[in-house]
C-alpha positions as CSV (number, residue, x, y, z in Angstrom):
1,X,0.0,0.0,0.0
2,X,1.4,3.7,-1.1
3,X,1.5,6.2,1.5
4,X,1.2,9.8,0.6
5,X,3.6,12.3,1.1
6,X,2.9,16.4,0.9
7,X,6.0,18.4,0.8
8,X,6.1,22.6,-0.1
9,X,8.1,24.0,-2.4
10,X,8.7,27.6,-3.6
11,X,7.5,28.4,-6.4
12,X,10.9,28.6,-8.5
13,X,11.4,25.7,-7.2
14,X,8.6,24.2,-8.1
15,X,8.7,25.4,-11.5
16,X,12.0,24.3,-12.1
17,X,11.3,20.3,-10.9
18,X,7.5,20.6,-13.3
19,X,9.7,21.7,-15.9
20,X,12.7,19.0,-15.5
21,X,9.6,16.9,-15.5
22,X,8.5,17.4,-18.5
23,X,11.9,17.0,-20.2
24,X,12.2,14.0,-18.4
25,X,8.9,12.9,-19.8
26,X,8.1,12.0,-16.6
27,X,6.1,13.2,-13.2
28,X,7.8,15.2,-10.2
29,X,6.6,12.5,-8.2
30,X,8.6,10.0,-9.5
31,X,11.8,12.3,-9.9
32,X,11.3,13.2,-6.2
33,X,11.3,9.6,-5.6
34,X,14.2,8.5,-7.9
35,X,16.1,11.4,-5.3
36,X,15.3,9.8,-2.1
37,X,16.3,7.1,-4.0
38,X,19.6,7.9,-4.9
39,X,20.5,10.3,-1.9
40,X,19.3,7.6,1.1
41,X,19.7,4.3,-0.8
42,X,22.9,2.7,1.7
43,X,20.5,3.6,5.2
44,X,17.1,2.6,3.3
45,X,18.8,-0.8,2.3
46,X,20.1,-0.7,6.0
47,X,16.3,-0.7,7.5
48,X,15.1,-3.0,5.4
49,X,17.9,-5.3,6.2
50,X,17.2,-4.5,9.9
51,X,13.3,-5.0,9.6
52,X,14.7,-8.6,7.9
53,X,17.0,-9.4,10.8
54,X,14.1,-9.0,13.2
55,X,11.7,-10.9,11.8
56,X,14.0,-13.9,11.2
57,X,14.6,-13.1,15.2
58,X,10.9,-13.2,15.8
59,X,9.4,-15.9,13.5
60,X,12.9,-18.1,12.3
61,X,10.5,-20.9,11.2
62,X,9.6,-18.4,8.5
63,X,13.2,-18.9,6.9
64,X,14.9,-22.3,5.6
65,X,18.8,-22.6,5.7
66,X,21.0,-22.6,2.9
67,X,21.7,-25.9,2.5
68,X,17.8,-26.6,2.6
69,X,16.9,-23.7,0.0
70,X,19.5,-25.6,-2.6
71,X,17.6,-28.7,-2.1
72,X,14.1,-27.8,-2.8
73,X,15.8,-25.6,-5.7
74,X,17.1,-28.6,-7.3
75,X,20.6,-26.8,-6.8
76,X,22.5,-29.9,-4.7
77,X,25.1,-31.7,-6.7
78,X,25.7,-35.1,-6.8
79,X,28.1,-37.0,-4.7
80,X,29.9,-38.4,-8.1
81,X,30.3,-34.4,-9.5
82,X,30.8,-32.9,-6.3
83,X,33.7,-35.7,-6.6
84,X,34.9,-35.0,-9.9
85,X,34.8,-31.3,-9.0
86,X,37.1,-31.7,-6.2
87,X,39.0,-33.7,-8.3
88,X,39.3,-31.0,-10.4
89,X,40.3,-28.4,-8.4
90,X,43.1,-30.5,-6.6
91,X,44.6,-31.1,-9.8
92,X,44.3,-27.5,-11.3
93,X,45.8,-26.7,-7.6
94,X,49.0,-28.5,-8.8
């Protein structure tokens, strides 16, 4: 759900972000947006890896491990090519 947000400008301004706007081909909405965007992206990524963190805190049986995710993905090797990697990577170590 979109919360709305009403902010004052003066009227230059204004002007000036209606016209960047248009040139844009775009809405001031969205170019105020793509500005809190830009300007506060590191501490909004922060919170929401915060809000993440407590959940996980509150309700881990939300959340599968790693090693669980790869299975149900289809993503675990086989013993033989997990062999044949190792394999591979002894000998390329060499």
């Amino acid at each position: 759900m979109a919360k709305r947000l009403l902010i004052s400008l003066d009227d230059e301004r204004y002007e000036d972000l209606r016209r960047l706007a248009f040139e844009k081909k775009t809405s001031m909405a969205d170019l105020v947006r793509y500005a809190i965007e830009k300007v506060w992206e590191d501490e909004l990524d922060a919170m929401v890896g915060l809000r993440g963190m407590e959940h996980y805190t509150k309700h881990p049986e939300d959340y599968v491990s790693w090693d669980e995710a790869k299975k149900e993905l289809g993503l675990e090797l086989s013993s033989r090519a997990a062999s044949k990697r190792d394999a591979r990577a002894r000998k390329a170590a060499s």
